[in-house]
C-alpha positions as CSV (number, residue, x, y, z in Angstrom):
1,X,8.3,15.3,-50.4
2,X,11.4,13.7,-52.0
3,X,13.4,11.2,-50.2
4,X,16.7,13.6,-49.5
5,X,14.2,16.7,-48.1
6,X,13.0,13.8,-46.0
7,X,16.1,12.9,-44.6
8,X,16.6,16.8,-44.0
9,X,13.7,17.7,-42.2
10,X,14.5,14.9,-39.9
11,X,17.9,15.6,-39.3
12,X,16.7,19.0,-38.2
13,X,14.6,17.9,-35.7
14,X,17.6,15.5,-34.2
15,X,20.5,17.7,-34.1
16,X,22.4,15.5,-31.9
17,X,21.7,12.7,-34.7
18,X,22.7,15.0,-37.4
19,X,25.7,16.2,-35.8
20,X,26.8,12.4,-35.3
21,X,26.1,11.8,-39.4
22,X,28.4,14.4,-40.3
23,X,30.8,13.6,-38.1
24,X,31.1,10.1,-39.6
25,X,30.5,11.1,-43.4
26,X,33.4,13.6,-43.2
27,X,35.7,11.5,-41.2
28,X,35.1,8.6,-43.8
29,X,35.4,10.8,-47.0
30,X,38.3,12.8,-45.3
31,X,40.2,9.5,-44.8
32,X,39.0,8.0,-48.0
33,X,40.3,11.2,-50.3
34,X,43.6,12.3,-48.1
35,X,44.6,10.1,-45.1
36,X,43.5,10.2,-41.6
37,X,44.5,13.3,-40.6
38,X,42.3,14.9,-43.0
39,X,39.3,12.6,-42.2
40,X,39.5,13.9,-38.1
41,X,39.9,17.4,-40.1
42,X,36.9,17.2,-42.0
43,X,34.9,15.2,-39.1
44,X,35.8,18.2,-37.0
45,X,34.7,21.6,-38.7
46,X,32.2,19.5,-40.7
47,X,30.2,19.1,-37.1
48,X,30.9,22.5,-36.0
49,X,29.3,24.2,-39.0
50,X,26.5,22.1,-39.1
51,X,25.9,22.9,-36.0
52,X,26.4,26.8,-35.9
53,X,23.5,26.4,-39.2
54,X,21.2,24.4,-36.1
55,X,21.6,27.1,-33.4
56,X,20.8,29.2,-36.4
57,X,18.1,27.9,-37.2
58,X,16.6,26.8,-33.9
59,X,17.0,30.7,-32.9
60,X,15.2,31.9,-35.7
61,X,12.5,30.0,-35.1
62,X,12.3,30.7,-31.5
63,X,12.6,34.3,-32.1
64,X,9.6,33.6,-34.3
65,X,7.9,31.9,-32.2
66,X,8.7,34.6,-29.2
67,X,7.3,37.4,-31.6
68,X,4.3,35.6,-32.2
69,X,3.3,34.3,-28.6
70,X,3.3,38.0,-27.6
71,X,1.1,39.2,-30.5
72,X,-1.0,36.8,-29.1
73,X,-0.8,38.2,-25.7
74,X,-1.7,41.9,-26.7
75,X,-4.4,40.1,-28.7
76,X,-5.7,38.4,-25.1
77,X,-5.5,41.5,-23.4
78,X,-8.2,43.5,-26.1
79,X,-10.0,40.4,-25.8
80,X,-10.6,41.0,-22.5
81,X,-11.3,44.5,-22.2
82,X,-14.2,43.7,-24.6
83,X,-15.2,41.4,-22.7
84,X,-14.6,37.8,-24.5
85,X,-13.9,35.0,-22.5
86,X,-10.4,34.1,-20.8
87,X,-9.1,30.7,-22.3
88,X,-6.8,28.4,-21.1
89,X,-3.4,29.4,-20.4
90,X,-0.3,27.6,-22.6
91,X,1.2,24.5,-20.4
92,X,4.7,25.4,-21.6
93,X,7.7,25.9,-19.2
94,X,9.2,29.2,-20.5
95,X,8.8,32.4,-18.6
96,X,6.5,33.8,-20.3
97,X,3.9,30.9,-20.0
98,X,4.8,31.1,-16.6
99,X,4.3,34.2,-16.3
100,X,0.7,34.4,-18.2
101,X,-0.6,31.7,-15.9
102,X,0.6,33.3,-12.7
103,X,-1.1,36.5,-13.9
104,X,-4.5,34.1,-14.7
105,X,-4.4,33.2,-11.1
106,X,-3.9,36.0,-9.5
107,X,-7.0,37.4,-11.8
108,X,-8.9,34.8,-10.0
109,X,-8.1,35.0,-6.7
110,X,-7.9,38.6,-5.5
111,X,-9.9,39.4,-8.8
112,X,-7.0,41.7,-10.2
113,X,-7.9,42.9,-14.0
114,X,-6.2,40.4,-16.2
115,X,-6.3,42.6,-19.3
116,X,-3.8,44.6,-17.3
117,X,-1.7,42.4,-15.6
118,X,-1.5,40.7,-19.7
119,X,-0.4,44.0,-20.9
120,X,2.0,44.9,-18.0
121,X,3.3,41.6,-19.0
122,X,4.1,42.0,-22.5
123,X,5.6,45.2,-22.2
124,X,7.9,43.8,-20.0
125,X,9.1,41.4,-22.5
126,X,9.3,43.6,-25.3
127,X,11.5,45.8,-22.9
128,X,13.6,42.7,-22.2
129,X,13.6,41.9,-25.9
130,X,15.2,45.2,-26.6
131,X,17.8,45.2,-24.6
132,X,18.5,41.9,-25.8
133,X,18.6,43.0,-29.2
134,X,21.0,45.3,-27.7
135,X,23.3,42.8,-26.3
136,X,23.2,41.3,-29.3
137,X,24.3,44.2,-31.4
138,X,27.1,45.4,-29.0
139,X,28.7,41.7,-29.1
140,X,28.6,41.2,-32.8
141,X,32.0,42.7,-33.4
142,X,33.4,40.0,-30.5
143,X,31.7,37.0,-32.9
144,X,33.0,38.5,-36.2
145,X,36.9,38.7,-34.5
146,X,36.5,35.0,-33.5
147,X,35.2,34.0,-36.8
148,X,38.3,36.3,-38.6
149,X,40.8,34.5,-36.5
150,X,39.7,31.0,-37.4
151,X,39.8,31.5,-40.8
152,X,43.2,33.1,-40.5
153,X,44.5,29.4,-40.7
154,X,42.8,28.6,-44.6
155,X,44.6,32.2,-45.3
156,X,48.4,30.8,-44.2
157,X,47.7,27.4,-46.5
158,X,46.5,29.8,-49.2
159,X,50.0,32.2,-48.2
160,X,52.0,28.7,-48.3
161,X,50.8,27.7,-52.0
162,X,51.4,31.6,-53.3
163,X,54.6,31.2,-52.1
164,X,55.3,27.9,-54.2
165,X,54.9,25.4,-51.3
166,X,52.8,22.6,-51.0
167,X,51.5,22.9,-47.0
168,X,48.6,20.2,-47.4
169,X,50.8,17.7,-48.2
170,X,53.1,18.7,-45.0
171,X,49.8,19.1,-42.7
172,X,48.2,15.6,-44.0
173,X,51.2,13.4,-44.7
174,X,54.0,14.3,-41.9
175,X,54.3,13.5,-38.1
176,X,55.1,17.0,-37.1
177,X,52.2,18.4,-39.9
178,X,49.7,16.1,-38.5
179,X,49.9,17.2,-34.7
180,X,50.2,20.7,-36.0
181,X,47.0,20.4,-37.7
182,X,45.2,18.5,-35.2
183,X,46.1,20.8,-32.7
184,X,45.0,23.9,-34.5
185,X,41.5,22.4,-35.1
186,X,41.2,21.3,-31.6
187,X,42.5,25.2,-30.2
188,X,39.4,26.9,-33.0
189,X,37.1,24.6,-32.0
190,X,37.6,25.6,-28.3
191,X,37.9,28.8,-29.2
192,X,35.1,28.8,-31.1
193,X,32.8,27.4,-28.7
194,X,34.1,29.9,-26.2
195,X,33.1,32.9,-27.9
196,X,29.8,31.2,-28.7
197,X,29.3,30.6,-25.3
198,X,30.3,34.1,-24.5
199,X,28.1,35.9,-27.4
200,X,25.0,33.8,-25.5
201,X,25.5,34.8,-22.1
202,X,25.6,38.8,-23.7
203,X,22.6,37.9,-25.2
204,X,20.7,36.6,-22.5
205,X,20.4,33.0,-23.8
206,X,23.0,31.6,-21.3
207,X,20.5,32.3,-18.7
């Protein structure tokens, strides 16, 4: 493995410490290239794309992981009816390892069949799953407005230089620029957030 993938894999698995490296490398070539102003720029949507790659990524592979813990269920549950024995349950703290080991229990005690309580539930959370999916698909149009509007900002300095103006040098080297700027990245990175926040809840990953 070279040295940089290194470095990448292990800023994946610390976002928080990936987050804070960004922040710093684009507030220090920001201010290095163009002034202050466009170092807390930089610093600013720097962090929040890296991170919208992270959530990505983290939900990709928890989606994956999701997917694949329930094949495994269904897999437990034919198991069982054929009469193989039933192994230890997974230790971890989501629901559905919660609910597995509940269902193990409850096998045990009152001597319910586990192959059905297994199968009852995974096609509860494939039901969930789909109206999650759902969810999802009905609040994509919200996340693709909120993304539209906070490029709508890179459109006016594109407008500004068609139009023979130079609004970079106003927002980076000015008083009244520099609040202006600052301000806007501030109100899009709430904003952002917000709808991010919003889009999660829909989804059901607020909960």
């Amino acid at each position: 493995m070279s040295p940089l993938l290194g470095l990448v894999t292990v800023l994946m698995a610390r976002p928080r410490r990936a987050l804070l490296l960004v922040g710093v490398a684009g507030a220090a070539a920001g201010t290095a290239t163009a002034g202050p102003v466009a170092g807390v720029l930089l610093a600013c949507y720097g962090v929040l794309g890296t991170r919208a790659a992270l959530r990505r990524r983290a939900d990709r592979h928890a989606a994956r992981d999701h997917r694949r813990r329930l094949d495994q269920l269904c897999g437990l549950a034919a198991d069982l009816r054929a009469g193989l024995p039933v192994p230890e349950p997974d230790d971890r703290p989501d629901r559905l390892a919660r609910l597995t080991r509940a269902a193990v229990r409850l096998a045990d005690r009152t001597g319910a069949p586990l192959a059905e309580l297994l199968e009852r539930i995974e096609a509860d959370a494939r039901a969930v799953d789909r109206g999650l999916a759902a969810a999802t698909a009905q609040a994509a149009g919200a996340r693709a407005t909120a993304l539209l509007l906070a490029a709508l900002p890179a459109g006016g300095i594109g407008l500004g230089y068609g139009i023979g103006a130079d609004p970079l040098a106003v927002l980076l080297h000015t008083p009244v620029g520099a609040v202006s700027a600052v301000t806007a990245a501030a109100l899009q990175t709430g904003g952002l957030l917000w709808a991010e926040r919003l889009g999660r809840v829909s989804d059901g990953h607020g909960r």
